[in-house]
C-alpha positions in Angstrom: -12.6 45.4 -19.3 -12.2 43.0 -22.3 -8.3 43.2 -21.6 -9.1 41.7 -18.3 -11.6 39.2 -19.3 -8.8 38.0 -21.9 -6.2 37.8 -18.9 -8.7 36.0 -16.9 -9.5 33.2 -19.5 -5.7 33.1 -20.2 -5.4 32.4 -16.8 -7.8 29.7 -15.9 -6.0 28.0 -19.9 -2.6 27.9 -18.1 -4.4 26.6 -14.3 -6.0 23.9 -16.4 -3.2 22.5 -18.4 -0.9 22.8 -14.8 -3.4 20.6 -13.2 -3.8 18.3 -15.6 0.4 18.5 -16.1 0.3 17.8 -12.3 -2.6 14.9 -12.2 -0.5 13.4 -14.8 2.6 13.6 -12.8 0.9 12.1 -9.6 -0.7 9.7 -11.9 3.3 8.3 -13.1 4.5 8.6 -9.4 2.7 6.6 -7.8 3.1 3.7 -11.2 6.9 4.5 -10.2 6.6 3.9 -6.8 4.6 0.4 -7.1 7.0 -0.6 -9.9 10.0 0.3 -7.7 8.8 -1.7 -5.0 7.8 -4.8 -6.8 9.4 -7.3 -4.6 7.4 -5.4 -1.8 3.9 -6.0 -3.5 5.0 -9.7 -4.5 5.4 -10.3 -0.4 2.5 -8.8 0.6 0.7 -11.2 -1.9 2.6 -14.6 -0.7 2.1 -13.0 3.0 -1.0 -11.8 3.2 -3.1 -15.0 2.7 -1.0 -17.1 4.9 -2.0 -14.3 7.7 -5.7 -13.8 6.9 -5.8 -17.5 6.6 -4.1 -18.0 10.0 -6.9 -15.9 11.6 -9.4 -17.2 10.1 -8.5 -20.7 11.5 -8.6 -18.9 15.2 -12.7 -18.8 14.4 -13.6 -21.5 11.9 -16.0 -23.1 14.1 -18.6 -20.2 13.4 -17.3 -19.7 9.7 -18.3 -21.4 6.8 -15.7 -22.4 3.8 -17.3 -19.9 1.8 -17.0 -17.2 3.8 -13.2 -18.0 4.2 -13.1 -17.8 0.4 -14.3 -14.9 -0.4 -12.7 -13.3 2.1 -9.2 -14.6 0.7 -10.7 -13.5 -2.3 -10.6 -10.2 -1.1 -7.2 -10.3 0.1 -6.4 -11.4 -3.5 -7.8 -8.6 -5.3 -5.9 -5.9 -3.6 -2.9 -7.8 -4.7 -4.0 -7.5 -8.3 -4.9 -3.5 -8.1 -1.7 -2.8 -7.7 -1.2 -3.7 -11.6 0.9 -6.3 -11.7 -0.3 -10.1 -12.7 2.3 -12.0 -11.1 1.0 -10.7 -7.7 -2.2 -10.9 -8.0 -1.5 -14.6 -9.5 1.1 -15.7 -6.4 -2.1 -14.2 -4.2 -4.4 -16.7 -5.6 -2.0 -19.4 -5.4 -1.3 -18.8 -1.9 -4.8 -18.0 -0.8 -5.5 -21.7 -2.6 -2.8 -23.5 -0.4 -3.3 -21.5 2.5 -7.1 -22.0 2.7 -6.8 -26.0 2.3 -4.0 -26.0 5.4 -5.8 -23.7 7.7 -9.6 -24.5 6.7 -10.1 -27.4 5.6 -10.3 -31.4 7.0 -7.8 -32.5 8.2 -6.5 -28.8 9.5 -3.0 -28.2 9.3 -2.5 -30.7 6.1 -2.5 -29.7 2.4 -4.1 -32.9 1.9 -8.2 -32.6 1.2 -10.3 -35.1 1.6 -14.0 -33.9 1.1 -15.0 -32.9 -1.9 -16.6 -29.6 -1.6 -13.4 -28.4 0.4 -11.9 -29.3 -3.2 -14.1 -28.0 -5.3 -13.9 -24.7 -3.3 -10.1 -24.7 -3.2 -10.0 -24.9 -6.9 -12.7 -22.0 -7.3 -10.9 -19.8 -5.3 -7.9 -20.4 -7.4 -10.1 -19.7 -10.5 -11.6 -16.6 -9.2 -8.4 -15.4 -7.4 -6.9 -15.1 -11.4 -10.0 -14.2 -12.9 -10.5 -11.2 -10.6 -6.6 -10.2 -11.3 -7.3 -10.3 -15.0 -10.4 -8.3 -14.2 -8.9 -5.8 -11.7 -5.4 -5.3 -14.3 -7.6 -4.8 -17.6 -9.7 -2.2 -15.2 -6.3 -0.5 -14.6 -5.6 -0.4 -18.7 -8.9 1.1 -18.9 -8.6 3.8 -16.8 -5.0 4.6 -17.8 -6.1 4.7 -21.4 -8.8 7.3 -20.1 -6.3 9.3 -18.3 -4.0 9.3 -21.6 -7.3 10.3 -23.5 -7.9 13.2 -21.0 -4.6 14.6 -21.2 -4.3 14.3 -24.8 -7.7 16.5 -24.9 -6.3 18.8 -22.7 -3.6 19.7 -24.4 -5.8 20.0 -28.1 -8.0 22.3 -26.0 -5.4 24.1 -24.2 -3.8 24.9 -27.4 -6.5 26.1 -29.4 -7.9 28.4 -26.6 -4.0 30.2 -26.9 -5.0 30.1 -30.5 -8.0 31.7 -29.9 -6.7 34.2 -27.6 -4.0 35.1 -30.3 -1.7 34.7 -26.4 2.0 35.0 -27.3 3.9 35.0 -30.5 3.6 31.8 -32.9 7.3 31.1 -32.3 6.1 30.3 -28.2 3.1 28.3 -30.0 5.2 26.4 -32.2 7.8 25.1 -29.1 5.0 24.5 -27.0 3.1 22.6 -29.7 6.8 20.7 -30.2 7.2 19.9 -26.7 3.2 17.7 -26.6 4.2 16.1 -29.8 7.1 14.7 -28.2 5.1 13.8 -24.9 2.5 12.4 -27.0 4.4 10.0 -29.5 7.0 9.0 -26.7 9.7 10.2 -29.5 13.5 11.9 -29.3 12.7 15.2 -30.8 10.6 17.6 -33.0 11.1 21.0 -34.6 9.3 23.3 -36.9 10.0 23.6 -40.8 9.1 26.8 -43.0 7.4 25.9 -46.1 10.3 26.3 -48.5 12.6 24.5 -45.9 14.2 21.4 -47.5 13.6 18.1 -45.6 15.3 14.6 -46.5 12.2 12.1 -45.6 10.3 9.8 -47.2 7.8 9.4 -44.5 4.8 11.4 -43.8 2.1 11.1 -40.5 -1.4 11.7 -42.9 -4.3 13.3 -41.5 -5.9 10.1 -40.2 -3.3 8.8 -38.2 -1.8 6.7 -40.6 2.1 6.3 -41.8 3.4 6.4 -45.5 6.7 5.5 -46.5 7.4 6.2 -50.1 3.9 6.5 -51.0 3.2 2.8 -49.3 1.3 2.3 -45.7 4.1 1.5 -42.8 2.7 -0.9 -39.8 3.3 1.5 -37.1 1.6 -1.0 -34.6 4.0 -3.6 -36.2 7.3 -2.0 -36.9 7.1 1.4 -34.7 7.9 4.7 -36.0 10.9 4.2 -38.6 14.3 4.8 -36.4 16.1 5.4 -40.1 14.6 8.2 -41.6 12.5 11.4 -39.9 8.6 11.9 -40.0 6.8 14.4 -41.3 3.6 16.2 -40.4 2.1 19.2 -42.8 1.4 21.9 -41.0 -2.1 22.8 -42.6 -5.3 25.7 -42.5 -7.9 25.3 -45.3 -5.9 23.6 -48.0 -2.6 26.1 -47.2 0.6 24.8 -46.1 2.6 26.4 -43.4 5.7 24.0 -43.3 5.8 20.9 -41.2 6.7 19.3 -37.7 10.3 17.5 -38.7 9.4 14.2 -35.8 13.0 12.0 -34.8 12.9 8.6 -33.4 15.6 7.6 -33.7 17.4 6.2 -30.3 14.4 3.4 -30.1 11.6 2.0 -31.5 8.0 3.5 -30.4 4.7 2.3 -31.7 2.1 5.2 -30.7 -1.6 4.2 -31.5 -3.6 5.6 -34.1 -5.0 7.8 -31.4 -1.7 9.2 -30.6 -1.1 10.1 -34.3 -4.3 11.5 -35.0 -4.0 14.0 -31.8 -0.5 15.3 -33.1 -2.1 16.4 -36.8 -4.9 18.1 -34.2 -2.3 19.8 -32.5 -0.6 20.4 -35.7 -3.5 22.0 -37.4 -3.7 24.6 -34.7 -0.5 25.7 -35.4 -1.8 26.0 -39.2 -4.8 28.4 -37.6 -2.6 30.8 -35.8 -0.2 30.8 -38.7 -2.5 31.6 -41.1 -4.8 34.1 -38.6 -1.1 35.9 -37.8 -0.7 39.5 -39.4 1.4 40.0 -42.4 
């Protein structure tokens, strides 16, 4: 029974960290696709006012200027959730244009003569960029939460193998490998053996900070040093049980603080299951 009640928590571990694997993977797809298209999305934004504008013109005797406006605005915003500014700022500028040829006095002229058809124009202009600013720091948000999520999953999906003493600590340590390199974005890590020699003079330190030579290194500034390896101590109450050898080397990353601080979490629980295994 307790056999079976381990192989069932093993199993929902492993459908957890595939979802969240697969979320994630969803999550870069459909970036990839918008990305890949980008001269797509930059049509639709020139495009799309002209059109909605057009129609509107067919019925501007029973709708008022404001109306118009926020519909374009609208129009504008789904241009700027798809992530990228210059979109959402070509929508606004040709919702602006479109609006004063189609809607306002004298119609089918970009010349305005009254001055609340001006002082609207220039409104909708202002909100059409505010609202992109708006919609592409929402966007930041919620990818930062997604980053946050999966970062917790992985802490969480490795300590419940911890816990579950699942597999040998060769499997942990490859796996643990493996999310450090997702996580910092970097070439490769491996595992060293206390007593292993290591040419570095940079260590990641438990709160997320670097030290080269004893001296803090701007990661946010400078990125992970391409010209000499990082280490992490791998750690259980006060022991050492080697280190995670980190190479970026081929470019220059510049994980947050937050990224750091989950790799010495995900190092520590390979300092729990080394120091928990038998002798």
């Amino acid at each position: 029974m307790a056999r079976a009640r381990r192989r069932e928590r093993t199993i929902l571990v492993g459908t957890r960290i595939n979802a969240s694997a697969s979320a994630g993977r969803m999550t870069v797809e459909n970036v990839s696709y918008i990305q890949s298209h980008r001269s797509v999305v930059l049509g639709y934004a020139l495009v799309a006012p002209l059109v909605v504008s057009a129609a509107l013109a067919t019925v501007r005797g029973g709708v008022t200027s404001t109306t118009a406006a926020l519909v374009l605005v609208l129009v504008v915003v789904g241009a700027a959730a798809t992530g990228q500014r210059a979109a959402g700022i070509v929508a606004a500028l040709s919702a602006g244009a479109w609006f004063d040829f189609f809607l306002t006095e004298p119609y089918g002229s970009f010349k305005v003569t009254d001055g609340n058809d001006i002082q609207t124009t220039v409104l909708l202009l202002v909100v059409g960029v505010a609202v992109s600013e708006i919609a592409l720091w929402g966007r930041r948000q919620q990818a930062r939460a997604s980053r946050r999520a999966g970062y917790l999953d992985g802490v969480l999906g490795t300590a419940d193998i911890v816990a579950l003493r699942q597999g040998s600590a060769d499997t942990l340590i490859d796996r643990v490998s493996h999310q450090i390199v997702e996580v910092l974005d970097i070439d490769a890590c491996r595992y060293a053996a206390p007593g292993t020699e290591v040419r570095s003079a940079t260590t990641l330190e438990r709160d997320g900070s670097v030290a080269r030579r004893g001296r803090s290194f701007d990661v946010d500034r400078d990125g992970l040093p391409t010209d000499d390896l990082v280490t992490v101590d791998v750690t259980h109450q006060g022991t050492n049980h080697g280190r995670f050898v980190l190479t970026a080397s081929t470019r220059t990353v510049r994980p947050t603080v937050e990224q750091r601080r989950v790799v010495v979490l995900l190092a520590d629980q390979v300092g729990a299951a080394l120091a928990n295994r038998p002798a």
